[in-house]
C-alpha positions in Angstrom: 19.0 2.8 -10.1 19.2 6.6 -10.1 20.9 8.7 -12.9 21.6 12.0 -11.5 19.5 13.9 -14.1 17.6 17.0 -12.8 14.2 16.0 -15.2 12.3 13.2 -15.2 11.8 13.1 -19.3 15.7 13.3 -19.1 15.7 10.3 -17.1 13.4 8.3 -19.3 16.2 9.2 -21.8 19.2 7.8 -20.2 17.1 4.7 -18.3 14.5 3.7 -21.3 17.3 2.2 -23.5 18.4 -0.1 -20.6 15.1 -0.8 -18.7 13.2 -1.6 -21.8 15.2 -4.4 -22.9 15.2 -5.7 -19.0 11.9 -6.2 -19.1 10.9 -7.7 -22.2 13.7 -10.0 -20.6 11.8 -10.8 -17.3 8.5 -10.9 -19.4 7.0 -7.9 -18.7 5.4 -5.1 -21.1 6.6 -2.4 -22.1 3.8 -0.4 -20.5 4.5 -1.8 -17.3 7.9 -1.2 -17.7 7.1 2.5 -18.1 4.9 2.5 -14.9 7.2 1.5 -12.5 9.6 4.3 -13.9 7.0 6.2 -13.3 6.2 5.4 -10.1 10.1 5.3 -9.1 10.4 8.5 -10.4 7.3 10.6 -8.8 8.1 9.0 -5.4 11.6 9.5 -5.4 11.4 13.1 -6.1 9.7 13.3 -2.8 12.6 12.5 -0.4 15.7 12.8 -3.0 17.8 15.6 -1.7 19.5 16.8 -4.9 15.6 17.5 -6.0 16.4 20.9 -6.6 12.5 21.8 -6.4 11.8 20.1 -2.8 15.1 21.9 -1.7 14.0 25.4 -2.7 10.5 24.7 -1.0 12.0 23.4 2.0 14.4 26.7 2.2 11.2 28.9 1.8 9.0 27.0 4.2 12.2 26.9 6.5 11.5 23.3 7.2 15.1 21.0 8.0 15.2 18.3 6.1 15.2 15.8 8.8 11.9 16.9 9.7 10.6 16.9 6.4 11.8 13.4 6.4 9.8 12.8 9.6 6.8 13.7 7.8 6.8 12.6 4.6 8.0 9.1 5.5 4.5 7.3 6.5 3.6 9.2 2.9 6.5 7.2 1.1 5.5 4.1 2.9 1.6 3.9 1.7 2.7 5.2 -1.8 5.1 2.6 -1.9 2.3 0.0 -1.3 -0.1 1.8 -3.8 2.2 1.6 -6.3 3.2 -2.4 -5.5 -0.8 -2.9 -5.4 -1.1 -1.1 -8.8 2.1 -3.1 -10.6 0.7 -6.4 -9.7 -2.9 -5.6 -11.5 -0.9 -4.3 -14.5 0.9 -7.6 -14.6 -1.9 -9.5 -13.9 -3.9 -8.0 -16.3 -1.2 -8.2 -18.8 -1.4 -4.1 -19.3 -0.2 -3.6 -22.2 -0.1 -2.8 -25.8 -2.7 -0.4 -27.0 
């Protein structure tokens, strides 16, 4: 799901009220909830092209964005895992309310 907001805290804003409720539905926490956003979101910013930030980089750098692709995909790929790994502990471990 992406909501084409240019900040991640305005992201939280529009997504919370919807994910939130989805998963105290599928039995998860709400802290866990909040981690995978978090993970979505820090990833995604990465290789999403209306990512204002990565775009002016890119420009200065003079790197295509088919290349950056190139390189950042093995990136996305073990970050990806990381962040599987790290979302099965928290739901193992029941991370949660503090």
């Amino acid at each position: 799901m992406y909501c084409f907001k240019k900040s991640g805290s305005g992201k939280a804003m529009a997504l919370m009220p919807l994910l939130i409720p989805l998963g105290d539905l599928i039995g998860l926490t709400r802290q866990t909830t909040i981690l995978a956003y978090q993970f979505g979101d820090g990833i995604s910013n990465m290789i999403w092209f209306t990512y204002g930030t990565l775009l002016i980089f890119l420009n200065y750098g003079k790197v295509p964005l088919q290349k950056w692709y190139k390189f950042v995909w093995p990136l996305i790929v073990t970050l990806f895992v990381v962040a599987v790994f790290f979302l099965m502990l928290a739901t193992k471990i029941n991370y949660g309310p503090f």
